[in-house]
N, C-alpha and C positions, 0 to 999 in steps of 0.2 A: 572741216575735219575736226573731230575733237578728243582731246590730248586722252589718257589714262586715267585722269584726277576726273573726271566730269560725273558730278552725280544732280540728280539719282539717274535719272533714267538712259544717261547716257555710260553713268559710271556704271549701274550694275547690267548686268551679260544679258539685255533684251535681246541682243542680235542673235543668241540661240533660241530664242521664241521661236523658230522657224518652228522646231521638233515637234509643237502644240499644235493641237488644234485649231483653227482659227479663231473660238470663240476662248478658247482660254488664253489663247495671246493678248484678244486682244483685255481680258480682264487681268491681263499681270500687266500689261503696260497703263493699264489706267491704274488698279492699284498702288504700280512702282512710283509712278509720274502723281499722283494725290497724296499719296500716305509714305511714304520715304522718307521727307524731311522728318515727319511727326514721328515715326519708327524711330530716326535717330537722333533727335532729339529727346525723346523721352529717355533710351538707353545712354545718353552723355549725361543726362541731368545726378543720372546715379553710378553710373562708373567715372565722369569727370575725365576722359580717353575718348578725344575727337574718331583717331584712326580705328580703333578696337568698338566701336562703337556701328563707324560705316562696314567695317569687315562683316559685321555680327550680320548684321540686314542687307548683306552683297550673299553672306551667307545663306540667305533665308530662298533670297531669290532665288540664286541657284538648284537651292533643294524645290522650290516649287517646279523650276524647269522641268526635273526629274520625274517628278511626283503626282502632277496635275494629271499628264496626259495618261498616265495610268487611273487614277484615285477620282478623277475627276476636277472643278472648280469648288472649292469651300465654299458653307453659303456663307460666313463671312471671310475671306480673304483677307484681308486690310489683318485682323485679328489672328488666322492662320501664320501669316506672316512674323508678328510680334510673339507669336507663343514657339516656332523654329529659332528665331535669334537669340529670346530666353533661355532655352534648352541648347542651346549652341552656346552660349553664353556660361553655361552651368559647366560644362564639359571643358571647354578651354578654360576657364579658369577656376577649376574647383582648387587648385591647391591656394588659392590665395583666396583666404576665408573674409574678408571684408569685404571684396567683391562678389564671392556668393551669397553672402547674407543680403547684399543690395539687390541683387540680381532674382534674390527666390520673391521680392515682393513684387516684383514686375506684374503689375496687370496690365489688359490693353485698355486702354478707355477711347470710347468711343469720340467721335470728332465733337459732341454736343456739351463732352467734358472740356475740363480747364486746359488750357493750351498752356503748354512747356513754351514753346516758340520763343514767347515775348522776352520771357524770362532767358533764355538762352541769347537771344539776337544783344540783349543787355552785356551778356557774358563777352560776347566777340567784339562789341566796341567799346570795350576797356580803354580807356586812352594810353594805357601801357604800348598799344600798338599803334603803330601807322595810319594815320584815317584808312587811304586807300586799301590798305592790308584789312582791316577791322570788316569795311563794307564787303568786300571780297570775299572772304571766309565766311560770312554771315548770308552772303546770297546764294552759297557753293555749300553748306554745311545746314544750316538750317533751312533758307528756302526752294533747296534744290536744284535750282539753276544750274547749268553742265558751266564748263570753263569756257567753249567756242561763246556765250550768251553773257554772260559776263564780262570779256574781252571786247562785245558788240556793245555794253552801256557803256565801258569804260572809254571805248575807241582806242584800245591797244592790243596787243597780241596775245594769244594765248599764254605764252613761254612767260613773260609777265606778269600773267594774274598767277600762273599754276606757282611759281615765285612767291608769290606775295602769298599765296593761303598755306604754303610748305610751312614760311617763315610764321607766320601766326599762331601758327597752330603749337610750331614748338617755342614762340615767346609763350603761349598762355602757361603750356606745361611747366617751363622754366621758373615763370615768373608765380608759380602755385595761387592761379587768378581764379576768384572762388567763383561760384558758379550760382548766381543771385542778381535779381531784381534793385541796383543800388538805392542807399540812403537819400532820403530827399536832397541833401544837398550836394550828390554826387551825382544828380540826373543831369545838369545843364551841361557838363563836358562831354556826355554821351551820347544826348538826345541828337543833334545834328546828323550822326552818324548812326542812328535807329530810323530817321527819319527818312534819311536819305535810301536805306535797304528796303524799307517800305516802297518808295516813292518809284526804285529802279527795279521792285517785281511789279507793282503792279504796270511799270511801261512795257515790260518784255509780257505781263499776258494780254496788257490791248493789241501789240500790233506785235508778232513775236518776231523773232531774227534767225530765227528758224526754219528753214522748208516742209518741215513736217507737219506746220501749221500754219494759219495767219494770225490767231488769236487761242490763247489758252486761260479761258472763262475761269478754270478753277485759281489760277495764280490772280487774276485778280478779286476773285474772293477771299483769297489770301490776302490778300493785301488790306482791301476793305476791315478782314475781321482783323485783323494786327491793329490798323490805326484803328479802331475803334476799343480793342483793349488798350491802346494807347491812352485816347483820350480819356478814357476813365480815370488810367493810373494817376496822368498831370489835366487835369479837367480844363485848368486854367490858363494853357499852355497857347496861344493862340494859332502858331504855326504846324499842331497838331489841328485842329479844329480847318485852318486850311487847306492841310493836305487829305483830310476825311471828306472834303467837301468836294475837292478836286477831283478824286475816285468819283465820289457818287455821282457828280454833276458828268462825268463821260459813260459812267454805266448808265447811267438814263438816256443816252442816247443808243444803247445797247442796238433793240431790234432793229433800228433803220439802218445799221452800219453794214452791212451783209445784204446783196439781195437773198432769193432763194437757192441762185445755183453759188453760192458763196464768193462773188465776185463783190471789192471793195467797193461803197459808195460814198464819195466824196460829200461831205457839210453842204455845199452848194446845191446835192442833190436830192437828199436824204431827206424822206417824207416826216415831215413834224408830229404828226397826228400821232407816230407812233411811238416819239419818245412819253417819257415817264414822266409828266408834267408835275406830278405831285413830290415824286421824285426832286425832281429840281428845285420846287420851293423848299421843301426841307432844308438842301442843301445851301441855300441859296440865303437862306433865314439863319444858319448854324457859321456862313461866314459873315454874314452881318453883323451880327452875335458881338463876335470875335473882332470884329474892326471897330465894332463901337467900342469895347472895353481896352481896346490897344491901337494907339491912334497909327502907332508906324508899323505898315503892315510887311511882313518877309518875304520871303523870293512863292514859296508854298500858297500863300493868302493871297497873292497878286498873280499866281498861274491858276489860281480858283475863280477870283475876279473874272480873266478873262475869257476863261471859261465857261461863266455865268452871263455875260457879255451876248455871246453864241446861242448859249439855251434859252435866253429873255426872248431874243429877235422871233416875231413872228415870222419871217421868211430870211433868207438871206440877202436877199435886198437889202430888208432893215435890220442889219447889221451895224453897230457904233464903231464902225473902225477906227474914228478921230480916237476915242473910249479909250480902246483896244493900244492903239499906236500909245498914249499914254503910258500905258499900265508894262507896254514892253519897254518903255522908256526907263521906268522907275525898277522893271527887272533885271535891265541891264546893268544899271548905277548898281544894285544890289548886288547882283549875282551873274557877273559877264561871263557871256560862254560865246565863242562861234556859233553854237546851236540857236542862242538865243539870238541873236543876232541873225539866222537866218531869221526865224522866223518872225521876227520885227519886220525883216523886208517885205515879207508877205504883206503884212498891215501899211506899210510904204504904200507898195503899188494901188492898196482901195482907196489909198487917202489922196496922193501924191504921182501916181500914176507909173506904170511899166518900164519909163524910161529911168525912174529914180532909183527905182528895186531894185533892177538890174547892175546901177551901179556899183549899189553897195552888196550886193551877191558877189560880184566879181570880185572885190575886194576880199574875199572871205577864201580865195583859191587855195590860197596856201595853207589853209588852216584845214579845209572841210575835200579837198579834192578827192579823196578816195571813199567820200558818204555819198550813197547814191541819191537820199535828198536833195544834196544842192545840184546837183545835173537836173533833177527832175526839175526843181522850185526855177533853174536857167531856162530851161529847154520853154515851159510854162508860158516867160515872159519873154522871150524871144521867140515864140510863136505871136503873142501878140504882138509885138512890134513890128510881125509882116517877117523873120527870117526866117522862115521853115526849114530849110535846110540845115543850120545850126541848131533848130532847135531837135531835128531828126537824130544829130549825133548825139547833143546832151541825153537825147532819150535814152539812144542807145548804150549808151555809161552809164545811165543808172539803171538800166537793165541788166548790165554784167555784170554791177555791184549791191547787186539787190537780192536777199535770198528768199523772203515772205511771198509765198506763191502766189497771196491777192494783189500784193502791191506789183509781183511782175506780171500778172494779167493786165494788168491796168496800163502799165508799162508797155506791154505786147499790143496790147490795142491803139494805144496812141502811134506806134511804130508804124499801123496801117494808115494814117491819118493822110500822109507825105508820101 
């Protein structure tokens, strides 16, 4: 369920779509869920008012609600949208003449224009703020992410994050945090926390935390086109050039991840032919790049690695798991997470066998119990070690803590196995 604060497209009023048509539903919910963040980002950049900002484009929507099913769908929408929040905009605050003056040069520009984003997501991780606060507001505010999806990267609660973007939002005001691309030598306390906002949309659009989808393609084109204005800005930065490489090297494995009836296909199974081999070298060549010029590679460069690890192997057979187990080693020394730490065990068991995984799985109880991965990654390896019955229940735990419809298909299916 998710809270009041969720945008875009949880924040503003889709759930009256019913009132449309079916085809203009469903073209305000892809306009809402694509162009939202861009909508209010561009209107913060020039009003500098997070809240007056989302209201203007909460506004817009709901005039479309009204308006569509009469008038029709615009034939640009995304644009129909920006020119109601403008003119909404003019109206609420005509007495205050600074803000109409900002507000009458409002054009929309098209997605092929310069993107405000980057230059905003700079604004939210001010180190004035909280990291966790800074990423928060920046995935909720700029990259549109609702509160329930946010609280699913953080692994906390909603009441929490909704907390942490309240507070943000009025340190920035407080603190009169200008709203700018910082000085070169004010990127490195930031960048971590630019990175990181990157790094956790494009994870919620590979595999979403969502039931409405399993994957949302457009937030990882989000993603990609962010670190890539990234690396322009810090060319030299290596741990950008990682996590640009990290995106591409999983989008190129794009078409095999989906059969046709949209049911998940696991690495193991997933026809090679059809990823983006050209793809890969690029990627592949661009973190190379990057570890020859910088010999100690970050947490970013070493989840690229072994991701390039995966897309080298001609089959899964010839997988480098020894490689792999490596590179999660030196991830961990870097950047320990239970997360990481599951997934190291994965690379245990190719290297070291089911018995060993397993151990160090269980050990991770108290940390990971209520993530339906680690049931799933349990149930896995106590299937092979011959417990099918334990491994029946793990399933069915991470079936009831699992919301991505593909991964509970997957989930569903294994449940017939036993």
């Amino acid at each position: 369920m998710t809270s009041p604060s969720d945008s875009p497209a949880a924040r503003y009023p889709l759930a009256d779509a019913e009132s449309l048509d079916g085809d203009s539903a469903r073209v305000l919910a892809r306009v809402v869920r694509e162009h939202a963040g861009r909508l209010a980002a561009s209107l913060i950049s020039l009003l500098g008012d997070f809240s007056a900002a989302e209201d203007l484009v909460q506004d817009a929507v709901e005039t479309a609600l009204r308006r569509w099913p009469v008038e029709g769908v615009p034939e640009r929408p995304q644009a129909w949208l920006y020119t109601v929040a403008r003119r909404r905009g003019l109206d609420v605050l005509r007495r205050e003449s600074n803000y109409r003056a900002k507000l009458t040069q409002l054009r929309w520009q098209e997605p092929e224009a310069a993107d405000e984003r980057l230059r905003l997501i700079f604004t939210c991780c001010h180190p004035a703020l909280a990291p966790a606060a800074r990423i928060a507001l920046t995935l909720r505010v700029v990259c549109g992410l609702s509160t329930a999806q946010i609280a699913a990267a953080f692994m906390v609660g909603e009441a929490t994050v909704a907390q942490r973007i309240t507070r943000a939002k009025k340190k920035i005001g407080q603190a009169n945090i200008p709203y700018r691309i910082p000085a070169t030598e004010e990127l490195p306390e930031r960048l971590a926390s630019v990175l990181a906002v990157i790094y956790l949309l494009f994870n919620e659009g590979y595999l979403s935390s969502t039931p409405e989808r399993a994957q949302a393609r457009d937030l990882v084109e989000d993603a990609e086109w962010l670190a890539a204005l990234l690396a322009n800005l810090v060319p030299g930065e290596p741990e950008v050039a990682g996590l640009l490489a990290l995106i591409r090297l999983h989008r190129a494995r794009g078409a095999a991840r989906f059969d046709g009836c949209g049911r998940l296909v696991l690495l193991a199974d997933q026809d090679r032919s059809r990823w983006d081999h050209q793809a890969i070298e690029q990627a592949t060549a661009l973190l190379t790049r990057a570890a020859r010029a910088h010999r100690r590679p970050g947490p970013y460069q070493l989840q690229a690695a072994i991701a390039a690890c995966h897309a080298e192997a001609t089959c899964f057979e010839q997988t480098d798991w020894a490689q792999i187990l490596v590179l999660y080693d030196m991830l961990a020394h870097l950047a320990p997470s239970p997360v990481t730490r599951l997934h190291r065990a994965i690379a245990v068991r190719r290297v070291h066998g089911a018995a060993a995984a397993l151990a160090q799985v269980d050990a991770l109880e108290g940390d990971l119990a209520s993530y339906g991965l680690w049931h799933a990654t349990r149930a896995e390896l106590l299937r092979e070690l011959g417990e099918a019955e334990q491994a029946h229940g793990c399933d069915q735990r991470a079936l009831e803590l699992t919301v991505n419809p593909a991964q509970q298909a997957l989930l569903a299916e294994r449940l017939t196995w036993s």
